[in-house]
C-alpha positions in Angstrom: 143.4 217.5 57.5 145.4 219.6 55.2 147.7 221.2 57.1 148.3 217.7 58.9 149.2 216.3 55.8 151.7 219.4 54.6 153.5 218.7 58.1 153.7 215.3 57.7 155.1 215.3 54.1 157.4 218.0 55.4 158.5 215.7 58.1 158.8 212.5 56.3 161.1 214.7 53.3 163.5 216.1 56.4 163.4 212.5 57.6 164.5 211.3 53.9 167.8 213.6 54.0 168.9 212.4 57.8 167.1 215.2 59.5 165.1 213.9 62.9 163.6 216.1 65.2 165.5 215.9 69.1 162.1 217.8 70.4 158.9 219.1 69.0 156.4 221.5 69.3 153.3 222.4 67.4 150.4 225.4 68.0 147.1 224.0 68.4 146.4 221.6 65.1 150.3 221.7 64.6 150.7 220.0 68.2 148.8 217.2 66.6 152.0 217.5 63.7 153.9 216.8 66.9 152.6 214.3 68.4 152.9 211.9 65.3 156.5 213.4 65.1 157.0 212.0 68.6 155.9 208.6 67.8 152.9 209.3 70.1 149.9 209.2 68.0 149.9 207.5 64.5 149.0 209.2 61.7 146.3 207.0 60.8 144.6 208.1 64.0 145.1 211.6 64.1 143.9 212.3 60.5 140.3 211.4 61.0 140.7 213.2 64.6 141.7 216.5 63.2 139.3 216.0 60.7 136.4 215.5 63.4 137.9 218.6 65.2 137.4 221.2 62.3 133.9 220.1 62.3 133.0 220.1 66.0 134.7 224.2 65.6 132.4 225.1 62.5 129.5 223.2 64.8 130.4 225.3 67.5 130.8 228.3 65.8 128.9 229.3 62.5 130.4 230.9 59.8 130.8 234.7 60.3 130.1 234.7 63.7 133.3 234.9 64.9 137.0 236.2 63.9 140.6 237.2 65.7 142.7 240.1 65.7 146.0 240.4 66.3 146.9 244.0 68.4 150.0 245.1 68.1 151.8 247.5 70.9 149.7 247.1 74.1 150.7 245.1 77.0 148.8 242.1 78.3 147.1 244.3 81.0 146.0 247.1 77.9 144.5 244.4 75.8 142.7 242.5 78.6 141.4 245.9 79.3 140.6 246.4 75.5 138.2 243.2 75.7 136.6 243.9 78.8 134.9 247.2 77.5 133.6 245.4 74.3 132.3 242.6 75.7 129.3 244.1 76.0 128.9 243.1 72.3 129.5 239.4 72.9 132.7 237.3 73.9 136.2 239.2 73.1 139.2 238.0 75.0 142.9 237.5 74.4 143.6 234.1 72.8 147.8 233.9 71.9 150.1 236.0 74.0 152.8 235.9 71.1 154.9 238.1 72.6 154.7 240.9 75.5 153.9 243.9 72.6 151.6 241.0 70.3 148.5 239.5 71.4 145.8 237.9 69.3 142.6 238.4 70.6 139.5 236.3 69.8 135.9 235.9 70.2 132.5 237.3 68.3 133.0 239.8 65.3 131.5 242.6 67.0 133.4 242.1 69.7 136.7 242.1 68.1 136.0 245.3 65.7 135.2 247.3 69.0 138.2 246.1 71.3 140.8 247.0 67.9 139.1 250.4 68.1 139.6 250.8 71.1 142.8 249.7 70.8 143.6 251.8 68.4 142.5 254.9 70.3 145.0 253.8 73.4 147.8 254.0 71.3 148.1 250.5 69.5 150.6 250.5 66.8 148.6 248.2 64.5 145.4 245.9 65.1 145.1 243.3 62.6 141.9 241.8 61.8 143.0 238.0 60.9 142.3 235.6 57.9 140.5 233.1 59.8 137.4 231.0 59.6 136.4 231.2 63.7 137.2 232.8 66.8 140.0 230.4 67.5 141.5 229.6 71.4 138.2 231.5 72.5 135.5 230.0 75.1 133.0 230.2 72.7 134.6 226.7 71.4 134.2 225.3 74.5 131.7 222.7 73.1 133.9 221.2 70.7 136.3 221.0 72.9 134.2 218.8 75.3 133.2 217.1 72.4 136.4 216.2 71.0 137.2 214.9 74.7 134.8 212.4 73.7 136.9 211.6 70.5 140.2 211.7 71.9 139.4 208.7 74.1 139.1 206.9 71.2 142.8 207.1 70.3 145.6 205.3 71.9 148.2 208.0 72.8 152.0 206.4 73.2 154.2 207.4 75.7 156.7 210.1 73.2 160.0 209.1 71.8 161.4 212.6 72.3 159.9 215.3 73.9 157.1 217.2 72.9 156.4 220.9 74.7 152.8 221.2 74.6 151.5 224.6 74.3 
């Protein structure tokens, strides 16, 4: 709910000096930034949704349990690879191709720390264990996800005013 509430008083402050967006975009809880932007959910429904979605996470995925790492210098085929021999310590598996030479990988702790070393003995420039509270974009929060399906038919989403590129 935080972060919603930065990007919206960001938004509202640009909005204040003449500045509108023509298109918007937002990665995962900042698409939610986006929709509002577009005129396509109101605020007043989307704060007590992303509230409901951080919790449905932490339900899904305890405290510690989880983590991401970014891996830096490995194609998409290296780091897929990478994963694949240390998920035999629980899930790993890419989660953000940021760009062809950084992907963010995702999944149980174990997991992680193995495929970075691993990594890291291929040749990986950097891995980068991320400040993070769960093992975001991984299948292991598939059940808040289906949960939150639940939640978002709740909400009435508006056809956008500009367009939004979902992600």
């Amino acid at each position: 709910p935080a972060v919603l509430l930065v990007s919206m008083a960001a938004m509202l402050a640009l909005k204040e000096r003449g500045i509108f967006p023509v298109m918007v975009a937002g990665l995962s809880l900042g698409e939610y930034g986006a929709l509002i932007a577009a005129e396509s959910l109101s605020f007043e429904e989307a704060l007590p949704l992303v509230q409901k979605r951080g919790k449905l996470m932490q339900e899904a995925v305890p405290l510690g349990v989880g983590t991401m790492a970014a891996i830096i210098g490995l194609n998409k085929t290296q780091v897929e690879d990478c994963c694949k021999q240390a998920s035999d310590l629980g899930v790993v598996e890419p989660a953000n191709y940021n760009c062809p030479d950084q992907i963010v990988i995702s999944g149980h702790v174990p997991a992680v720390e193995k495929a970075c070393e691993i990594a890291n003995n291929i040749g990986a420039k950097r891995t980068i264990k991320l400040s993070v509270s769960g093992p975001f974009h991984s299948s292991l929060l598939k059940p808040a996800g289906e949960a939150l399906r639940a939640e978002l038919s709740k909400v009435q989403v508006y056809k956008p005013t500009i367009p939004v590129i979902s992600n």
